[in-house]
N, CA, C and O atoms as a printed pandas DataFrame, in Angstrom:
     atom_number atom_name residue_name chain_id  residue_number  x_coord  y_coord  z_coord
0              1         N          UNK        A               1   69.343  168.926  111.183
1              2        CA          UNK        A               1   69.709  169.234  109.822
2              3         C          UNK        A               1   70.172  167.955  109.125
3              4         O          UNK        A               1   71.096  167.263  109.553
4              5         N          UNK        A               2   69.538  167.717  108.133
5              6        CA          UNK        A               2   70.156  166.769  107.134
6              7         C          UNK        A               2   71.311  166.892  106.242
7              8         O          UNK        A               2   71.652  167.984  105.787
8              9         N          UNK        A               3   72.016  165.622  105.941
9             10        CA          UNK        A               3   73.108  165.838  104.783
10            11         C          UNK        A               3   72.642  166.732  103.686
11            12         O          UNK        A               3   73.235  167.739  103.297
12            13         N          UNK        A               4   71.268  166.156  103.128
13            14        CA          UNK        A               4   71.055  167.155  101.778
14            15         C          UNK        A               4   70.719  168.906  102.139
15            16         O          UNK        A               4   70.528  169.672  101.195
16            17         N          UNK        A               5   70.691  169.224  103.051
17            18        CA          UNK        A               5   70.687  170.914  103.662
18            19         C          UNK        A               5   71.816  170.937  103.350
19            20         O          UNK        A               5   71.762  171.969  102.681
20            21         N          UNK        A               6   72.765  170.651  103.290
21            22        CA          UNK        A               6   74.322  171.205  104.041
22            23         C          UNK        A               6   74.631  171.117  102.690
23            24         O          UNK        A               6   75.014  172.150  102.141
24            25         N          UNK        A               7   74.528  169.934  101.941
25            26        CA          UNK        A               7   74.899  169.807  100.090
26            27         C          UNK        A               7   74.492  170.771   99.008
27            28         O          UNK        A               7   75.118  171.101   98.001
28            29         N          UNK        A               8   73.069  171.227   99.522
29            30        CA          UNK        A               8   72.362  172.076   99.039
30            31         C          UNK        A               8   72.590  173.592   99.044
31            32         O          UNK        A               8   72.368  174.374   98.120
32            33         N          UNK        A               9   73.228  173.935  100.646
33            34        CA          UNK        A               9   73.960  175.118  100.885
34            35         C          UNK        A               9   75.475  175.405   99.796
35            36         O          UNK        A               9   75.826  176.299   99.026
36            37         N          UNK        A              10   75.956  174.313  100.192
37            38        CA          UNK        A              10   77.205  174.366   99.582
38            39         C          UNK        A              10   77.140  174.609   98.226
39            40         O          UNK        A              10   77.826  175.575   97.891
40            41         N          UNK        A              11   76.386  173.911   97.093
41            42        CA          UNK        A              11   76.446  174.331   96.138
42            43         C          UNK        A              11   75.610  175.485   95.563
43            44         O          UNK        A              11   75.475  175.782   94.376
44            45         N          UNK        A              12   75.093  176.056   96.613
45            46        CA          UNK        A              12   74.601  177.762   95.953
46            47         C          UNK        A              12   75.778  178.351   96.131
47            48         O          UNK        A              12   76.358  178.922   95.207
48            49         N          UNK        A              13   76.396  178.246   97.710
49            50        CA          UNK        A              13   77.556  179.022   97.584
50            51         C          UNK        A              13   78.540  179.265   97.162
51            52         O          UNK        A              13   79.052  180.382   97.247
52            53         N          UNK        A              14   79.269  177.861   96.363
53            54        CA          UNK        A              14   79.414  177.854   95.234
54            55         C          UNK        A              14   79.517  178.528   94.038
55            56         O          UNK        A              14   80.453  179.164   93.552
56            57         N          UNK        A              15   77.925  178.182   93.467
57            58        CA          UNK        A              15   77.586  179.085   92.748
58            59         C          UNK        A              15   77.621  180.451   92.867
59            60         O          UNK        A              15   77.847  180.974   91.776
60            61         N          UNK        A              16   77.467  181.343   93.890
61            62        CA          UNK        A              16   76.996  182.250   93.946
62            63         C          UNK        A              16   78.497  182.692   93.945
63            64         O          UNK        A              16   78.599  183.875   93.622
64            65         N          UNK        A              17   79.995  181.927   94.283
65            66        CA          UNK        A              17   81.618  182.227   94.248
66            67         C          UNK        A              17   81.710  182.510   93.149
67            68         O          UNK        A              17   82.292  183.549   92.840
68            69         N          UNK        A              18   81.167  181.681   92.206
69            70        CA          UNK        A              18   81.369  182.006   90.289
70            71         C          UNK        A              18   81.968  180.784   89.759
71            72         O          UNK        A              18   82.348  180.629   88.598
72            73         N          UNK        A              19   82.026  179.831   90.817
73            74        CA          UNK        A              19   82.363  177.868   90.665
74            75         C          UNK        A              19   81.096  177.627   90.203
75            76         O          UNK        A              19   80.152  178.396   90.021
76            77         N          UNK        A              20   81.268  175.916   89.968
77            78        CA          UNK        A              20   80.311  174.981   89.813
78            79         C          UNK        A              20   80.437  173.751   90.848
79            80         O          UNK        A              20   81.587  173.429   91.147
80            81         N          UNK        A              21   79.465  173.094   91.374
81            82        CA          UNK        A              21   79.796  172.016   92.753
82            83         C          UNK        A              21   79.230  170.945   91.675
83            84         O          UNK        A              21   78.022  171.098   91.497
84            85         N          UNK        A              22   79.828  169.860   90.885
85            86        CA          UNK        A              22   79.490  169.148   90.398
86            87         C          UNK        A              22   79.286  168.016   91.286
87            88         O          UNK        A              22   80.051  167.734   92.207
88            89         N          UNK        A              23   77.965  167.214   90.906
89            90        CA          UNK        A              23   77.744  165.287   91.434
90            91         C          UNK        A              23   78.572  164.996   90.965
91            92         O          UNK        A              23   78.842  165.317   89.808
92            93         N          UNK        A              24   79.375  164.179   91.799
93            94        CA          UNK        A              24   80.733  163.262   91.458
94            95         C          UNK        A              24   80.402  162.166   91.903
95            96         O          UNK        A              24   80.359  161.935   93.111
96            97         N          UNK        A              25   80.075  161.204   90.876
97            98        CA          UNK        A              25   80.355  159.502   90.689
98            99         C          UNK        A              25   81.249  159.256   90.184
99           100         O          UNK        A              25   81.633  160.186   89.475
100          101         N          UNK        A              26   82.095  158.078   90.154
101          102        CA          UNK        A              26   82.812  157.257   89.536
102          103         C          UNK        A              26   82.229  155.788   89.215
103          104         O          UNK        A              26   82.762  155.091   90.079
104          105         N          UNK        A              27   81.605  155.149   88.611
105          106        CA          UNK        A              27   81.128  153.836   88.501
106          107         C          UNK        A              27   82.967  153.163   88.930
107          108         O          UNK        A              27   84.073  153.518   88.522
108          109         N          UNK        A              28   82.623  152.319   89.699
109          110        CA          UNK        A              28   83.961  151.025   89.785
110          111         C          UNK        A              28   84.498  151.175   90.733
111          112         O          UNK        A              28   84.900  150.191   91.354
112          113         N          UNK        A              29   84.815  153.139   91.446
113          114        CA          UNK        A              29   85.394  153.544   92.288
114          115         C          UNK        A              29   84.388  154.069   93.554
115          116         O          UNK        A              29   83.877  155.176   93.726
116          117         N          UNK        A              30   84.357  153.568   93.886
117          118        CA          UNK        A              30   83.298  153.605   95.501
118          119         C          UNK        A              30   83.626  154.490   96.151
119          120         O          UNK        A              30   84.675  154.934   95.684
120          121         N          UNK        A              31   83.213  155.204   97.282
121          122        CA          UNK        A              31   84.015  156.220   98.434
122          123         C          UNK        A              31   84.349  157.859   97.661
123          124         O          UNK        A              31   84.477  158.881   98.335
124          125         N          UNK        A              32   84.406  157.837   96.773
125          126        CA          UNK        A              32   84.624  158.960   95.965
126          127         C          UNK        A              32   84.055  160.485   96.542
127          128         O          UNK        A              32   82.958  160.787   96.072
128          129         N          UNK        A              33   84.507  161.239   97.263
129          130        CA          UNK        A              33   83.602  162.411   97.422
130          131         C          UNK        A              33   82.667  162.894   96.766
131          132         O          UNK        A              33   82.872  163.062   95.564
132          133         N          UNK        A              34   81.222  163.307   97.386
133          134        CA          UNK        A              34   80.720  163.896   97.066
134          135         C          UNK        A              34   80.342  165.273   95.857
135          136         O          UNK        A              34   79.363  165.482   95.140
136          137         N          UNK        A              35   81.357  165.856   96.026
137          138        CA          UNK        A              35   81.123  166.708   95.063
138          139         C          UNK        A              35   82.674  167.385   94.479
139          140         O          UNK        A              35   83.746  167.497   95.075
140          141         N          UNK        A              36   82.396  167.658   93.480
141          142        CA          UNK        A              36   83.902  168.107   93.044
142          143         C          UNK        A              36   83.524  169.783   92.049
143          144         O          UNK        A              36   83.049  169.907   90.920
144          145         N          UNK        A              37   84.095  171.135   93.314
145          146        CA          UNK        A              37   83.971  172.314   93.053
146          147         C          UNK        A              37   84.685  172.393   92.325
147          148         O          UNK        A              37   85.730  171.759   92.472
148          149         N          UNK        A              38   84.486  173.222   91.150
149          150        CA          UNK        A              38   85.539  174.122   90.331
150          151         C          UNK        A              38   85.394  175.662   90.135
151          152         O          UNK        A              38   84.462  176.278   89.617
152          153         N          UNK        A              39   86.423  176.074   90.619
153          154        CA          UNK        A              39   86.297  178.249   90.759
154          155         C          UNK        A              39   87.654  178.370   89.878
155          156         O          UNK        A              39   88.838  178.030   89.871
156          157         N          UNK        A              40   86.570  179.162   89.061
157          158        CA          UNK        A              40   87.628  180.023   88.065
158          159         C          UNK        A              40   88.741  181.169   88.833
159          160         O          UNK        A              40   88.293  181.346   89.966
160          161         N          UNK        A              41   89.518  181.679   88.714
161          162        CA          UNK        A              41   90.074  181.546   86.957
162          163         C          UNK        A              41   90.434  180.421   86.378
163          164         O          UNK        A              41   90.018  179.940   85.324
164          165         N          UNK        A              42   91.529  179.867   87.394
165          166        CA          UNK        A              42   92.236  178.819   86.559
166          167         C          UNK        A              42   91.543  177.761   86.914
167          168         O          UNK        A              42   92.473  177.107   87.386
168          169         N          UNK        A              43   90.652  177.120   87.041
169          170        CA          UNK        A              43   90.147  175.653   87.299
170          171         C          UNK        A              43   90.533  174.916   88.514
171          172         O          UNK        A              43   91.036  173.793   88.570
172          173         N          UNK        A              44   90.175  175.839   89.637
173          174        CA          UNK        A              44   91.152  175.101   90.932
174          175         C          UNK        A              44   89.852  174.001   91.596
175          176         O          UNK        A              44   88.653  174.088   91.332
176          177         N          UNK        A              45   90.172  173.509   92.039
177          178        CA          UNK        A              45   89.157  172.272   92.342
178          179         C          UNK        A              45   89.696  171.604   93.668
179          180         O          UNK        A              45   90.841  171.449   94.094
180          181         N          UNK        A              46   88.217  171.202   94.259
181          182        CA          UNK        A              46   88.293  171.155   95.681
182          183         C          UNK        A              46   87.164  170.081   95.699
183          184         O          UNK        A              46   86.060  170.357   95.229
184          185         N          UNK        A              47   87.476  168.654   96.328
185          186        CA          UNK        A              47   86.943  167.839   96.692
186          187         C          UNK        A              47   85.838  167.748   97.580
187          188         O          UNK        A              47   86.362  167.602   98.684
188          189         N          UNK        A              48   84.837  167.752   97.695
189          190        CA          UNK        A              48   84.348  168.045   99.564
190          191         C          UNK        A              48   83.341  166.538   99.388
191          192         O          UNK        A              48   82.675  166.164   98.422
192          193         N          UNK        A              49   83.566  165.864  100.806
193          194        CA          UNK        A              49   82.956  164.801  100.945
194          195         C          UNK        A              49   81.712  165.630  102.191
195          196         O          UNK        A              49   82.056  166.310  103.157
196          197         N          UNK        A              50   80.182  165.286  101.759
197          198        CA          UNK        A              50   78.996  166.280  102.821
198          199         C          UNK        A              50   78.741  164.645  103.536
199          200         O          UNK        A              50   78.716  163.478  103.148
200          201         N          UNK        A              51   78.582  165.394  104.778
201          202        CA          UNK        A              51   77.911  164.087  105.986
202          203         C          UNK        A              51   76.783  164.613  106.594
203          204         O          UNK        A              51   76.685  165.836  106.693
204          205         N          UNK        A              52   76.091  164.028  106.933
205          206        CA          UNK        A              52   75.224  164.646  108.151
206          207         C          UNK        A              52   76.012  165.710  109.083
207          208         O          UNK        A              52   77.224  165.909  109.162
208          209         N          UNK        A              53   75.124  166.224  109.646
209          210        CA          UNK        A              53   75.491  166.760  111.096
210          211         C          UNK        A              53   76.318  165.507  112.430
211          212         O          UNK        A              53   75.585  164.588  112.794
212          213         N          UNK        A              54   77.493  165.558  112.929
213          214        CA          UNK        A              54   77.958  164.584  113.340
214          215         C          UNK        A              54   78.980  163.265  113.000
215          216         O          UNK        A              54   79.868  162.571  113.495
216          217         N          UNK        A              55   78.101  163.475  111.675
217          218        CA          UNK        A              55   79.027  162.089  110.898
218          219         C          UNK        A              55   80.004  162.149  110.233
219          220         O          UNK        A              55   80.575  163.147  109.794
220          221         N          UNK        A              56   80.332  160.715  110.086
221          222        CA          UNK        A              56   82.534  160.560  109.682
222          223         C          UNK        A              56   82.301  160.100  108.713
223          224         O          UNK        A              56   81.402  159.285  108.509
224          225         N          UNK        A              57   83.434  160.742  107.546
225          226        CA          UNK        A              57   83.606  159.520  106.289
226          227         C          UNK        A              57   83.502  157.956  106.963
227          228         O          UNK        A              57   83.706  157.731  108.156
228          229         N          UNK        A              58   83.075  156.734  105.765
229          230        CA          UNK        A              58   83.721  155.370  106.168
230          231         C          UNK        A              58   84.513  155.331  105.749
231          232         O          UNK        A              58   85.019  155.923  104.796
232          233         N          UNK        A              59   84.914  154.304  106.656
233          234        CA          UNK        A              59   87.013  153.796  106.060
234          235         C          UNK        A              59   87.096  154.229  104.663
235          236         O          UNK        A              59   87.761  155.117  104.128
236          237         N          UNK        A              60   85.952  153.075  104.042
237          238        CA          UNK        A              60   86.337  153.865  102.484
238          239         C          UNK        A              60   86.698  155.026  101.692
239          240         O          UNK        A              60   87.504  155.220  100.781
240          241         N          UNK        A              61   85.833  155.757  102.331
241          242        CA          UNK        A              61   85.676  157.355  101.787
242          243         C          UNK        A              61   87.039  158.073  102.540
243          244         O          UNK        A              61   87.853  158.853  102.046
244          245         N          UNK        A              62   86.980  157.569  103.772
245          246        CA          UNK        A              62   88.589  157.805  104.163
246          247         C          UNK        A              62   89.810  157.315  103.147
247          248         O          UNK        A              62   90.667  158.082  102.709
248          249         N          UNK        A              63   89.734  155.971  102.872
249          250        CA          UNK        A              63   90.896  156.197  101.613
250          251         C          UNK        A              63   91.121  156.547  100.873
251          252         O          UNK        A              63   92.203  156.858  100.375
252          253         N          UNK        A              64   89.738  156.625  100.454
253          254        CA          UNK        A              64   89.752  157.617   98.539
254          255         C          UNK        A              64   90.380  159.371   99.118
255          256         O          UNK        A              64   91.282  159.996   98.559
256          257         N          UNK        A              65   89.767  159.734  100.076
257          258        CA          UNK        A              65   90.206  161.215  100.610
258          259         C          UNK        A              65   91.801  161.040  100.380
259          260         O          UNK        A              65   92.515  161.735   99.658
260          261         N          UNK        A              66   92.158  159.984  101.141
261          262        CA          UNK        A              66   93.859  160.040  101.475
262          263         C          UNK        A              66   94.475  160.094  100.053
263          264         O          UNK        A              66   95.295  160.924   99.661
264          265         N          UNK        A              67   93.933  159.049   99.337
265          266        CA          UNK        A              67   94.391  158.796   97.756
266          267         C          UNK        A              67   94.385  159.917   96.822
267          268         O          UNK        A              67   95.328  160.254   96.106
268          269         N          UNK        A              68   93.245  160.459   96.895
269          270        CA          UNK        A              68   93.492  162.016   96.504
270          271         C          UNK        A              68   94.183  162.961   96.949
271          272         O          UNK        A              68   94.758  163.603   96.069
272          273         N          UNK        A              69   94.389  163.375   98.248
273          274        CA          UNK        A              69   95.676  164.060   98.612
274          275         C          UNK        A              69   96.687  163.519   98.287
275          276         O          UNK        A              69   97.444  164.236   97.632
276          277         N          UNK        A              70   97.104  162.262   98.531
277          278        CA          UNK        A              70   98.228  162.169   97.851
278          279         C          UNK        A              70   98.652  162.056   96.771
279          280         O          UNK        A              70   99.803  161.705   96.513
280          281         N          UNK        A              71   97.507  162.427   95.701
281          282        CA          UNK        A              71   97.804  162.803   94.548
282          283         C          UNK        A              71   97.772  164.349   94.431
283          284         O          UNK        A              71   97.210  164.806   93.435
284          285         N          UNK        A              72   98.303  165.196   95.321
285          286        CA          UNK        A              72   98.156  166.989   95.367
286          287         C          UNK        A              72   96.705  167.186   95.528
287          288         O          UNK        A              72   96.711  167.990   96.460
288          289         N          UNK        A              73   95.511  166.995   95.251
289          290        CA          UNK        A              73   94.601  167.334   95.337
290          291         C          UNK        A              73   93.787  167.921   96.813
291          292         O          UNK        A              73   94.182  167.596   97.933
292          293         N          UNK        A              74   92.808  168.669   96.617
293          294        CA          UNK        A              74   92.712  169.412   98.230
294          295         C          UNK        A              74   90.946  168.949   98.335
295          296         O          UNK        A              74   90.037  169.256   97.565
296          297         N          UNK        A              75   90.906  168.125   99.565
297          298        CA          UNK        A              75   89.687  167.340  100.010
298          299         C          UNK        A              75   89.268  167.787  101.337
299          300         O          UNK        A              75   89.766  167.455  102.413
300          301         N          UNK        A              76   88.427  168.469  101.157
301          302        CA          UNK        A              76   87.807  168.810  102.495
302          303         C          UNK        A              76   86.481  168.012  102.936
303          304         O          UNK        A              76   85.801  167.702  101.958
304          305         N          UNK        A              77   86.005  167.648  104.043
305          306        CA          UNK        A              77   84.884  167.504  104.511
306          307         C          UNK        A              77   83.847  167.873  105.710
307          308         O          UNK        A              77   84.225  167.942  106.880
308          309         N          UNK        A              78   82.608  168.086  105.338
309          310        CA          UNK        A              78   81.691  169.034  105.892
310          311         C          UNK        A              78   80.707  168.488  106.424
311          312         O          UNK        A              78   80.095  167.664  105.745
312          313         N          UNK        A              79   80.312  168.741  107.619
313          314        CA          UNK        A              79   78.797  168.698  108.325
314          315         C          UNK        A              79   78.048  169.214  108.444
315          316         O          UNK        A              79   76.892  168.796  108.390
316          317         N          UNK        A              80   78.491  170.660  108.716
317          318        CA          UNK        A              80   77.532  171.920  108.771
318          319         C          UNK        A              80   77.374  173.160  107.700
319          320         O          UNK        A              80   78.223  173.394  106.839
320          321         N          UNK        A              81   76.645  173.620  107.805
321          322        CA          UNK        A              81   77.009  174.813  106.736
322          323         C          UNK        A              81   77.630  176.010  106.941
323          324         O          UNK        A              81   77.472  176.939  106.150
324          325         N          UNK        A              82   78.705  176.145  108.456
325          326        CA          UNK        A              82   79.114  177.056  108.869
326          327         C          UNK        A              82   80.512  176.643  108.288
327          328         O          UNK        A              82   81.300  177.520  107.935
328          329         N          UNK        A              83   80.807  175.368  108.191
329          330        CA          UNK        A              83   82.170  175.140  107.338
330          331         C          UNK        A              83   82.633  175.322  105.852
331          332         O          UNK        A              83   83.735  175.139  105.333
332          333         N          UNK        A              84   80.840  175.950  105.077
333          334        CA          UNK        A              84   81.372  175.880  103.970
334          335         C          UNK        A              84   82.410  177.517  103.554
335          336         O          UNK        A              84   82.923  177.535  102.435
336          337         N          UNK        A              85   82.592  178.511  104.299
337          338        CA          UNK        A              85   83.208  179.321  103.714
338          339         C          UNK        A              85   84.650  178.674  103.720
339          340         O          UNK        A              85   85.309  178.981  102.726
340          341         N          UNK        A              86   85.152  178.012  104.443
341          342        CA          UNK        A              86   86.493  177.597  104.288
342          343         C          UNK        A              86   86.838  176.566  102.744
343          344         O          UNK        A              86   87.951  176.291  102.296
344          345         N          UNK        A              87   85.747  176.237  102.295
345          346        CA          UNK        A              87   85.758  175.617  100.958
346          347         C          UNK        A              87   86.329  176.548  100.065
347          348         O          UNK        A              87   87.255  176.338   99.280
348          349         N          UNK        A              88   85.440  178.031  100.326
349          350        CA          UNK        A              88   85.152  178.910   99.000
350          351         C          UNK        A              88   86.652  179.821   99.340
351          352         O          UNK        A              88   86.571  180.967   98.897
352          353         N          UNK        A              89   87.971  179.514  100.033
353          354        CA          UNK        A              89   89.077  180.400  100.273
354          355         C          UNK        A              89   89.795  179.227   99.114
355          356         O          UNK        A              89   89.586  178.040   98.863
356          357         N          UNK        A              90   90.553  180.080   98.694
357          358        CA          UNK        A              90   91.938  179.815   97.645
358          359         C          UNK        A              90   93.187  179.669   98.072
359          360         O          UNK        A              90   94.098  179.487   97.265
């Protein structure tokens, strides 16, 4: 299974929660997760960095993760598509 299966899962399911899994770039800021969910009601939002099957954030993507939690924010990351229901809990 490839990264883009697992990215691809995630954001139907997503969708199909009544969120949106937006592409998240930052030009300047590198490491940035992957995608940034938003599920109504109130706009709760959930970071998720997608890897292959197997694979680790790099250091980088490891700091930006940390940097965002420690700004309150909730960053999860995924390999498979058996992890994405733990995304779609509140």
């Amino acid at each position: 299974m490839r990264e883009r299966e697992v990215e691809t899962a995630l954001v139907k399911a997503v969708r199909d929660a009544g969120g949106t899994a937006y592409k998240f770039s930052s030009p300047g800021h590198d490491g940035v997760p992957d995608r940034m969910c938003v599920f109504p009601p109130y706009g709760r939002i959930v970071f998720v960095e997608v890897k292959a099957p197997g694979k680790k954030p790099t250091a980088l993507q490891w700091k930006e993760i940390r940097r965002l939690q420690c700004m309150g924010c909730r960053v999860e990351v995924i390999d498979r598509k058996e992890q994405i229901p733990e995304i779609l809990k509140l």
